[in-house]
N, C-alpha and C positions, 0 to 999 in steps of 0.2 A: 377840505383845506389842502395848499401845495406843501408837497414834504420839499425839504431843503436838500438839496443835489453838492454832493462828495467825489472827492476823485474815487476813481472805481464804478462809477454810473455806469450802467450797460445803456447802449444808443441804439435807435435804429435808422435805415435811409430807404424810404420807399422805392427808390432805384437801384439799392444797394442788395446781395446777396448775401451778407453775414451781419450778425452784429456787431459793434463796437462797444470803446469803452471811454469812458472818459478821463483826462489826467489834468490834473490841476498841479501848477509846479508847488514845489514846499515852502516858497515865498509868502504862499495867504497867508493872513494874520489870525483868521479865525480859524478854528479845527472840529468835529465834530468828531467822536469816538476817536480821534488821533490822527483824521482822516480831513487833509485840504479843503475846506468851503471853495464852490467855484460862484464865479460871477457869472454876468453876461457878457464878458471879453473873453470869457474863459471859449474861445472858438476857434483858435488857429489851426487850421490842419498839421497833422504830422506831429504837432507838440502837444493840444491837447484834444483832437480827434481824429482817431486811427482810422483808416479806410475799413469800406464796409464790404470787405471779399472783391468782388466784381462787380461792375456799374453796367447796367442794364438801361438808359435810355438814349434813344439817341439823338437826343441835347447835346448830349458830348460827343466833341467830335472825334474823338478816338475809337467809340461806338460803331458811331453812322459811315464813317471809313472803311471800319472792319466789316460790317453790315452790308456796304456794298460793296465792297473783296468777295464778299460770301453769298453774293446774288439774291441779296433782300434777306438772306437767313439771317434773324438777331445774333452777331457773335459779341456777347459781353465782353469788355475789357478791364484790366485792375483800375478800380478804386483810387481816383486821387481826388480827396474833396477838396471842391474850393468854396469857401462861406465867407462870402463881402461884407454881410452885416452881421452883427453880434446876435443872439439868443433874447426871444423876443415872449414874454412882456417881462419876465423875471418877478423876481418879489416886491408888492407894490412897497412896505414899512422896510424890510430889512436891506440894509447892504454894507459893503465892505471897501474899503480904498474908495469911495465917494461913486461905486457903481453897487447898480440892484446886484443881490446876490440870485443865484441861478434855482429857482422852482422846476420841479418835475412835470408841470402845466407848461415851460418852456417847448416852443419850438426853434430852431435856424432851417434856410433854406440856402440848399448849393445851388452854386452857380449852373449847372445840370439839371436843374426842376426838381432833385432829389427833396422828401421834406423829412427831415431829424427831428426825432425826438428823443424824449427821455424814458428808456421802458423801464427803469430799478434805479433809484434816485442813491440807490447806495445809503439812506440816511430813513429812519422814521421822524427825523425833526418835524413836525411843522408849522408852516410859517404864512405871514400875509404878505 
């Protein structure tokens, strides 16, 4: 069964070189151990998902630029994700503010090919 995802979730981005974390603002209405429920909105870069060190594909063109400055040598560049659609499938029963709340079974994908997920749900709740 998915555990129910809190701020503080540690993320990963298969394009990405570090991990990430997640932030849910203190807005949600529900809390788990005193710690923000995140939804499937809960996606915006920079507010509630940190870059992942350096970005390794070159999808990005910041990448494929540097990439070929460096005569085909991959030169990674910082991490700015961009995620167009929200965290996908979320909790099929539970949710919050009239959206599914965010399972550790969630994925989002960047705009960069990169695919996130959830490695520490930050929470043992769980949920359908």
């Amino acid at each position: 069964m998915p555990k129910l995802v809190v701020s503080g979730a540690k993320l990963q981005c298969s394009e990405g070189t570090a991990p990430s974390t997640l932030t849910v603002l203190p807005a949600s209405p529900a809390d788990t151990s005193e710690m923000p429920v995140a939804t499937v909105l809960d996606n915006k870069p920079m507010v509630n998902v940190a870059p992942f060190g350096m970005c390794k594909t070159q999808a990005n063109p910041q990448v494929a630029a540097a990439t070929a400055a460096a005569q085909g040598v991959l030169a990674p560049q910082p991490c700015i994700p961009v995620l167009p659609a929200p965290w996908s499938p979320g909790a099929s029963v539970v949710t919050l503010r009239m959206q599914k709340a965010l399972t550790d079974d969630s994925t989002c994908t960047c705009q960069w090919t990169g695919r996130i997920e959830v490695t520490d749900p930050a929470s043992a709740v769980d949920v359908e």
